[in-house]
Structures are given as structure tokens and as C-alpha cells.
N, C-alpha and C positions, 0 to 999 in steps of 0.2 A: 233248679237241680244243676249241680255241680257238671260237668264234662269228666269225662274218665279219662286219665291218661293214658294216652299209647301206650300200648308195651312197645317193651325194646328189643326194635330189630335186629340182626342178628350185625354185626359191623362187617363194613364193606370190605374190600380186598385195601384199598387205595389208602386206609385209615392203618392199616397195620407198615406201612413205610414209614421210614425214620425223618424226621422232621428236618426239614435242612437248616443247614446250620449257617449262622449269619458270619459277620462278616469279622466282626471280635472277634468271636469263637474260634475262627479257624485261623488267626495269628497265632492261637497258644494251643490248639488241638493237634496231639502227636501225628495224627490221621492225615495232619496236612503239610506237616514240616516235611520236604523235601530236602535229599543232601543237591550239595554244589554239585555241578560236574565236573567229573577228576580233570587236572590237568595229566595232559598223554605226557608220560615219562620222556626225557630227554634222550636222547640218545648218546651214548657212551661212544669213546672217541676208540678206534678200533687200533689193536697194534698191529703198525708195519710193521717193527723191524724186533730180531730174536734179543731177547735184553744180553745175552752172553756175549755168541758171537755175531751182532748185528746182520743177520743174514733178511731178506727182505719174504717175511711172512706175513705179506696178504691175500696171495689165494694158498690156503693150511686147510689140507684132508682130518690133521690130526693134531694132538697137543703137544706133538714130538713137532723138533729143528728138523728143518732134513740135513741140514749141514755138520752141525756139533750133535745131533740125540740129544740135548737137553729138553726135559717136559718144559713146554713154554708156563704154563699157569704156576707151575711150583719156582721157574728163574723170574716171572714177576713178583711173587709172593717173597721171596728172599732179597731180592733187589730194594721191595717198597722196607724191608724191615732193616737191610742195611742201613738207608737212607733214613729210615727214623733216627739210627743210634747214633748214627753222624752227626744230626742235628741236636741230638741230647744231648753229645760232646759239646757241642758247639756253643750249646746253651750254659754246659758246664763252665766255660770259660770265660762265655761273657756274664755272667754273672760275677765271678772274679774277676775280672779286670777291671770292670767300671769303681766298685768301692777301692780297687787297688789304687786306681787314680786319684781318685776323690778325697782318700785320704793322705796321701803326700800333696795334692793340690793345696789342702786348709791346712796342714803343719807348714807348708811355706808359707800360705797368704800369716798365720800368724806369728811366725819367725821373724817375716819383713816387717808388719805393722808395730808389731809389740815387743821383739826382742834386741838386743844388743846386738853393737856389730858383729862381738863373736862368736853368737847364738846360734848363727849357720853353720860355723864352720864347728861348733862340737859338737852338733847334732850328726851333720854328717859323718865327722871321726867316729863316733858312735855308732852311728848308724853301721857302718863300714865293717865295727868289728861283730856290734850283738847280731846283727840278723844273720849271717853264716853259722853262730855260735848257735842263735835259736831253731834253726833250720834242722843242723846237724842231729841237736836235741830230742827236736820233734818229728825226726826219723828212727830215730831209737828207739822214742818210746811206743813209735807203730809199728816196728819191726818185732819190738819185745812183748806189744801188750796191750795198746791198743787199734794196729791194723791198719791198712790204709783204705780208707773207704770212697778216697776223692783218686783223683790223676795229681801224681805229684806237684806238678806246675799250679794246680791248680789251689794246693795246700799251700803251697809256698806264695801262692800272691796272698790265700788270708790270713798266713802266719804275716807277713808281713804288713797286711792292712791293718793287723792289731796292733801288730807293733808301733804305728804312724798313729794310729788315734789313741794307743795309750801314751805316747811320746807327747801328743798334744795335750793329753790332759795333764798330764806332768807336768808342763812347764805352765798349764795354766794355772796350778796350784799350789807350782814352787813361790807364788806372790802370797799364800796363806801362810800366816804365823802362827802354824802350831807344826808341834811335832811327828814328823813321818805320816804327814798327814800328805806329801806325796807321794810317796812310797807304795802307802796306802789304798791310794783312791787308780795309781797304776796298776797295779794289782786285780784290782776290782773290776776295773776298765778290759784289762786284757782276758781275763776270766769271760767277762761279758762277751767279749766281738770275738775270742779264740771259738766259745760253744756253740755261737750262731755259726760264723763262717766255715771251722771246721768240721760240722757236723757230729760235736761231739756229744757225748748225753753229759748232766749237769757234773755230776761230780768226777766224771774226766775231766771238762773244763776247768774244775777247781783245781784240779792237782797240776795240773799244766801249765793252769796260769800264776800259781805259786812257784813250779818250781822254775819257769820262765821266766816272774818276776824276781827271784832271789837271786839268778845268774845275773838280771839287767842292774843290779844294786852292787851286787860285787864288781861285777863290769865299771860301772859308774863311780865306785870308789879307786878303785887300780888307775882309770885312764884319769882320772880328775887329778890325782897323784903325778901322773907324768905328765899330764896335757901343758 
């Protein structure tokens, strides 16, 4: 005769806890991932002195000067934002001058290597009379119509940077034997580096650098004439 199975007892207290959990488990179990401990925030460098009238505010009851009344947090607030705009000037500038360089640097380096002896000196007569003529030009037509959207200095070194690397392409094309096929490719050139540099949208740039390129051709006809 068989044996009867126990019935089942009722389960213990100990049997109803959650099984622990091995050692896998708990590299990928949300239960066990801990954060880092913060790093303690650095401390902020306190101001001595009143950014207006430099008065010495380091023991301050309030956010008043006691000397000038100016609220200290609203004279560092206008302080840090001059100082931005100064540096976006600044930025404006050097951004123009570097290609201003760059581009009279490579129309000499290829004047000297590749051009005739008289090749400097009509460039520069050139140079001498268009870029005033182009300047003037291209003050009219922002006063008239399209605006001045840069610091004039800063128009006049890209008007003139175009003018250097449309010069260079011109004379590297004047060795092509086809027709107006410098003319041409100046044209296109100063189109190009006028709408980049001056910020123009495209078809300003087109009209600027035609009607820029038609004054530098009549230019170049009249002085070649006298030269």
C-alpha cells in the first residue's frame, strides 16, 4: 500500500520574502543603480567693487551702491551685455580683415610670380581709381535701397576683398583665348565673394556685382586708353 501524501501545509512567514538577488542581477536591476554623488557646487567669485562707480561693495546690506544708487545686479547685467556687443564688434572686424589680407596677399604673390614687370604698377593705378569709385557706389545703393546691415569699415574691407580676388581671377584668365571670357568669369567672381562678404541675399548680389563689374570694364577701358 502506497503512502498518502502529506497535505500541504500552510507556507511559512520566511517563504513569502523575495529571493535575493544574485550578483548579475543587480548590475542591471534599476533597484540597485545608484546616482554619483553630486559634486558641491563651486563657488562663485563674489564682487568687491560697484561695476559703475568702483566703490568697494563687499560688506552690501542691499543691491543699491551706497555711493552712485545704482542697483548693483541690473549695473552687472548691463556691463556683461556691453561687453558681449563689443566682442561681436570685434568679431565683426576680424572676420573682415583676415580675408582683407589674404586677398591682396595672393594678387601680389601672383602678380610677382606670373605677371609682367608692368602688371603691378596697373593694378595698382587701377586699384587706386575702382575701389573709391566701387565704394562710393556701394554706399548709394545702401543708402538708396539696400541698407547698411554691417559697420561701414567693415563693408568696405569686403567690398574691397572682392575686388582683390576678382582682380586675381581676371588676370588669371586674361591668358584664356576666348572672348569676354574675363570679363565674365570677374563678374561671377565678384557676385560670389560680394554676397558672402557683404551679407547680401542672392540677387542683391547679382545686381551689385554687375553693376560693379560694368563700372570696373569701363574703368579698364578709359585708364588702358591713357595708361
Amino acid at each position: 500500500m502506497e503512502p498518502r501524501p502529506k497535505p500541504h501545509s500552510a507556507p511559512l512567514a520566511h517563504e513569502h520574502a523575495i529571493a535575493p538577488i544574485q550578483p548579475s542581477e543587480a548590475l542591471v536591476s534599476p533597484a540597485y543603480i545608484t546616482e554619483a554623488p553630486r559634486k558641491p557646487p563651486e563657488p562663485t567669485k563674489r564682487l568687491e567693487h560697484c561695476p559703475d562707480c568702483g566703490h568697494n561693495i563687499r560688506v552690501l546690506f542691499s543691491v543699491t551702491c551706497p555711493k552712485c544708487g545704482v542697483n548693483v545686479v541690473s549695473a552687472v547685467r548691463r556691463h556683461e551685455s556691453n561687453a558681449a556687443a563689443r566682442w561681436q564688434v570685434i568679431d565683426h572686424y576680424r572676420r573682415a580683415f583676415v580675408p582683407f589680407i589674404l586677398s591682396y596677399l595672393m594678387l601680389a604673390v601672383v602678380l610677382l610670380v606670373f605677371g609682367e614687370p608692368g602688371d603691378i604698377e596697373w593694378f595698382v593705378y587701377r586699384q587706386m581709381f575702382f575701389v573709391p569709385c566701387a565704394v562710393t557706389v556701394y554706399a548709394l545703393l545702401c543708402a538708396a535701397w539696400l541698407r547698411f546691415e554691417q559697420p561701414f569699415l567693415v563693408s568696405v574691407m569686403g567690398l574691397m576683398t572682392a575686388i582683390a580676388v576678382s582682380d586675381t581671377a581676371g588676370f588669371i584668365m586674361w591668358w584664356v583665348p576666348v572672348m569676354f571670357a574675363n570679363q565674365f568669369v570677374v563678374a561671377i567672381v565678384l557676385m560670389m565673394v560680394a554676397t558672402k562678404l557683404l551679407d547680401l541675399e542672392y540677387f542683391e548680389g547679382v545686381i551689385v556685382g554687375l553693376i560693379l563689374g560694368a563700372i570696373r570694364y569701363i574703368m579698364h577701358l578709359v585708364l588702358a586708353m591713357s595708361f
